[in-house]
C-alpha positions in Angstrom: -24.8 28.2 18.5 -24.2 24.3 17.5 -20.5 23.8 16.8 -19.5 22.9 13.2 -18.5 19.3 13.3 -14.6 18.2 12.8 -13.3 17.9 9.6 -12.5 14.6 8.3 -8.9 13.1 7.9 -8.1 12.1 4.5 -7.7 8.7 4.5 -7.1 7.4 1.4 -6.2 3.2 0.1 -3.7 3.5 -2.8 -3.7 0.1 -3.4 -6.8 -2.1 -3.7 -8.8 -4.1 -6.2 -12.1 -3.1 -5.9 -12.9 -2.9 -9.4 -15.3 -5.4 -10.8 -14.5 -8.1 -13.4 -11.2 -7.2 -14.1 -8.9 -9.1 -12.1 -8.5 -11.1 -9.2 -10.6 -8.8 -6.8 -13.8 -7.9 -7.0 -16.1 -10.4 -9.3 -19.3 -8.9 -9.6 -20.7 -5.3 -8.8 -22.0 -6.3 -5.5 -19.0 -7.6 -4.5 -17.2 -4.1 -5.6 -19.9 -2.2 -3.6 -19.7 -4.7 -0.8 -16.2 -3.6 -0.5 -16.4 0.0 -0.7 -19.1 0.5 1.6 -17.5 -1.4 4.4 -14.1 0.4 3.7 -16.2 4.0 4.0 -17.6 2.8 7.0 -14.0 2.3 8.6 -13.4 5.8 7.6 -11.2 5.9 4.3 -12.4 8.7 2.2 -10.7 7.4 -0.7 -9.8 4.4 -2.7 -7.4 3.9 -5.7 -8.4 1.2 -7.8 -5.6 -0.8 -8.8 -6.3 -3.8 -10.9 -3.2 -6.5 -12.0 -1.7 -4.8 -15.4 -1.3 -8.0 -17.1 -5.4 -8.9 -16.4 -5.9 -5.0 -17.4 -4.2 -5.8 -21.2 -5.8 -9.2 -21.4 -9.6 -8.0 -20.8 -9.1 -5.1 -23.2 -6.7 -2.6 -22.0 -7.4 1.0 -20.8 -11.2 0.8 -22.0 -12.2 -2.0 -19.8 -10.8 -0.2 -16.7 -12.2 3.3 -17.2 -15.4 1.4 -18.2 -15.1 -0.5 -14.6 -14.1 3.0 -12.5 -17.6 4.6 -14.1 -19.7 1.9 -13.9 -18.1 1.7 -10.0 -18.7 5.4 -9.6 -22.2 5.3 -10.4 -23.0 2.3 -8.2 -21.1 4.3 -5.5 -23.5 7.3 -6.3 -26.6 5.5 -6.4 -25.8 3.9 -3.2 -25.1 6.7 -1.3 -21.1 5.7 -0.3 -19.2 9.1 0.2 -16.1 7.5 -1.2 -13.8 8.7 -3.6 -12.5 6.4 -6.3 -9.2 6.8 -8.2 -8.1 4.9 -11.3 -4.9 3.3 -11.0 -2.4 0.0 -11.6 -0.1 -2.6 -10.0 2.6 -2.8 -12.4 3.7 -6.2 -12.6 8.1 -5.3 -13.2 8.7 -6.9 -16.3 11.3 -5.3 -18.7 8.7 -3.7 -21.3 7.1 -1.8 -18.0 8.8 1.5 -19.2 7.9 1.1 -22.6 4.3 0.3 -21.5 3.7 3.4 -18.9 5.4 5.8 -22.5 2.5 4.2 -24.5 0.2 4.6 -21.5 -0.9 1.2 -21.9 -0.2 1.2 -18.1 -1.0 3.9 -15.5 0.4 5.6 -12.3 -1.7 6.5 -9.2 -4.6 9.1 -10.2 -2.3 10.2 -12.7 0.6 11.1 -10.7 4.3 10.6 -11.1 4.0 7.6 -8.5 3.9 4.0 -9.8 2.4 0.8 -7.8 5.5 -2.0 -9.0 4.8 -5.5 -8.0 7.4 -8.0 -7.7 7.8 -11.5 -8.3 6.8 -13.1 -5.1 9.1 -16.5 -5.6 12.3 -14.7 -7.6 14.0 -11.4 -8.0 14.3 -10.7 -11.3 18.1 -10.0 -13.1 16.3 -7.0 -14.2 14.9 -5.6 -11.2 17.6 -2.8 -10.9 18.0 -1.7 -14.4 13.5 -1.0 -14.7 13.0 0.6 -11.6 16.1 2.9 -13.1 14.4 3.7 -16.1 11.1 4.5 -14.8 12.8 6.7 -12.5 14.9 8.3 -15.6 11.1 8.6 -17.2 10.2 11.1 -14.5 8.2 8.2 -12.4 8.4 7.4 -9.0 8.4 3.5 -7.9 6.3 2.8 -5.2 7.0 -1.2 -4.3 4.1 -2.9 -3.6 3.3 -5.3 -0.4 7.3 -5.8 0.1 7.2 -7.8 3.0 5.1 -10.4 0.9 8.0 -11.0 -1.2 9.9 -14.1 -0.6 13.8 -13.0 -1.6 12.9 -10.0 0.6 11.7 -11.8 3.4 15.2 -13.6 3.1 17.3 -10.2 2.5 15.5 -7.1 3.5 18.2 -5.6 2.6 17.2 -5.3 -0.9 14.8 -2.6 0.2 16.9 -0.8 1.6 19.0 -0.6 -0.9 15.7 0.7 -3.7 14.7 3.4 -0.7 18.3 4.5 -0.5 18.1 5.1 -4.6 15.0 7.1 -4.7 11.7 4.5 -4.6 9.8 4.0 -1.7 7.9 1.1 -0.1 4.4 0.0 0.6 3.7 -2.6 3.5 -0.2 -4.6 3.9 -2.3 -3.1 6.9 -3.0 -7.4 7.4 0.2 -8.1 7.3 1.1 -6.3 10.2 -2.2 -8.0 12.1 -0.3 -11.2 11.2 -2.6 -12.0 8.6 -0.4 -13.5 6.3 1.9 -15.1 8.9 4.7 -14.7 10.6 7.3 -14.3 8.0 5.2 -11.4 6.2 4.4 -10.0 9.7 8.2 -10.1 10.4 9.8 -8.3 7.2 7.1 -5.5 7.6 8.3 -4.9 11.2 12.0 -4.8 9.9 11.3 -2.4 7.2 9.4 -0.6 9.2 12.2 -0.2 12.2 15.1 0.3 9.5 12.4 3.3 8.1 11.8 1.6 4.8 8.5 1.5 4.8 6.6 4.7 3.9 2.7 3.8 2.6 0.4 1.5 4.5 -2.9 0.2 2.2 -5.1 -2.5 1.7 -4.7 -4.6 -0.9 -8.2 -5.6 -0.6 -9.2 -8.4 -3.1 -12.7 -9.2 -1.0 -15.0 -8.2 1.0 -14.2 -10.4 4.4 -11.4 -12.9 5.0 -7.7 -12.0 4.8 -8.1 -9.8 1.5 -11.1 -7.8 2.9 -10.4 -3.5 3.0 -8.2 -3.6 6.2 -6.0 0.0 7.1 -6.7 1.9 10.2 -6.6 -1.1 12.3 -3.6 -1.5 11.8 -2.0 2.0 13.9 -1.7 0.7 17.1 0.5 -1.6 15.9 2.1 1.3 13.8 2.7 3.4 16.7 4.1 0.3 18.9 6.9 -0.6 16.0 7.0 3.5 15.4 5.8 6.1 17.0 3.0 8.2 16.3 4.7 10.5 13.5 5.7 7.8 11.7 1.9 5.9 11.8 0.4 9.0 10.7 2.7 9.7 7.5 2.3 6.1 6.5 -1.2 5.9 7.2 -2.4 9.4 6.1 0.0 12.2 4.9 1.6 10.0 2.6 -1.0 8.3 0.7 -2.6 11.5 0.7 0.3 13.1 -0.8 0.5 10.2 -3.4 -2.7 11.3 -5.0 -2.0 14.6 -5.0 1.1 14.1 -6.3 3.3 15.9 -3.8 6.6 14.7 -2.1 6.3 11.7 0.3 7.4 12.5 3.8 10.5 10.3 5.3 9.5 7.3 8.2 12.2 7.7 11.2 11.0 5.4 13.4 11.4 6.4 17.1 14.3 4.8 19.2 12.7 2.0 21.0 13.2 2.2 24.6 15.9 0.0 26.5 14.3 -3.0 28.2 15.9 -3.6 31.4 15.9 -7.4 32.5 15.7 -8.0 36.2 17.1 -11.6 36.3 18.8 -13.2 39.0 22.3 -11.2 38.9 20.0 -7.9 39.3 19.1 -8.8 42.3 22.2 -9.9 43.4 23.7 -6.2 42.6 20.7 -4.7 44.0 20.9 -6.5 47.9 24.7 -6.2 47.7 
């Protein structure tokens, strides 16, 4: 009797802009399709679409995107990609965000409690503290987007720490990791990620090659070198899995790096003495 083949691991992208002629991302259909089909083929099974807010109000609102996400759907379709595509937002923080998500003007992740919240990369807003409050009062749940992007965090990572320890939870760039985006980026990520900050690894995919193409899973082995193995699966699997289901997020404890022992000169002193 042939054996049933394995089951597939969930991989899902919670943050990418894949949809066409809405944003930044994606420009044309083939350029969407271009990027969906080569993230399928590095095995995610899903994809959230998450177009800039601001872009989303600006080319007609909530009409434009779901026209985009079925239009994308039926080119997926026709093309044979076994992808799954989520509608979605990255929330640029601004002080009428809360007011905006009540309306539903803006959206969470596939409907869930969990919101994508971009920061300003050059400033931290005054303000920062008192939004991500009252989303959270609103029955939402921040999820920060690319933090170790963010200039005043590459500065003070502490400011991360500070949102996880209040109840929001962080989202690094798979690239980033890879050094894509240089050294700095590279840097923060593997801070937050050794303080256990970091909790969601995605994409951010804008194109379909260069820096912004759909990058994820090549990023573990770096995961598991700054983490362990528990803590590259949640961020790479359970948890963004659990973001579109809407279901608790699991806590990142890194593992305790092991001791490196130097064997300089006074070492081998000791050792002939």
């Amino acid at each position: 009797m042939a054996s049933e083949p394995a089951p597939v691991t969930p991989l899902y992208d919670v943050h990418t802009h894949v949809l066409f002629d809405i944003d930044d991302g994606a420009s044309d259909e083939r350029m969407a399709l271009d990027m969906l089909r080569l993230a399928s083929e590095r095995g995610v099974t899903g994809v959230v679409a998450t177009p800039h807010s601001q872009d989303v109000r600006e080319r007609g609102g909530m009409p434009t995107l779901q026209d985009r996400l079925e239009r994308t759907r039926a080119l997926l379709r026709e093309a044979g990609i076994p992808i799954e595509l989520l509608p979605g937002m990255e929330v640029h923080l601004m002080p009428d965000v809360p007011e905006l998500l009540g309306s539903g003007d803006y959206i969470p992740l596939n409907g869930t409690h969990y919101v994508l919240v971009e920061f300003d990369f050059v400033q931290w807003a005054s303000f920062t503290d008192e939004v991500l409050f009252q989303i959270s009062l609103d029955g939402y749940v921040p999820l920060l987007a690319h933090v170790e992007r963010i200039g005043p965090v590459q500065e003070h990572p502490e400011l991360i720490e500070e949102l996880v320890r209040r109840g929001c939870f962080a989202q690094v760039t798979a690239a980033s990791l890879l050094g894509t985006f240089g050294k700095r980026a590279r840097r923060t990520a593997e801070v937050l990620i050794e303080r256990g900050c970091v909790h969601v690894i995605a994409s951010d995919a804008h194109r379909p090659e260069g820096k912004r193409e759909p990058l994820l899973a090549a990023a573990r082995d770096r995961l598991v070198e700054l983490a362990g193995e528990a803590a590259a699966e949640a961020a790479l699997y359970a948890n963004p899995a659990a973001v579109v289901r809407d279901e608790p997020l699991s806590p990142i404890e890194p593992q305790p790096r092991r001791r490196r022992w130097w064997f300089g000169p006074k070492s081998k002193q000791r050792a002939s003495a």
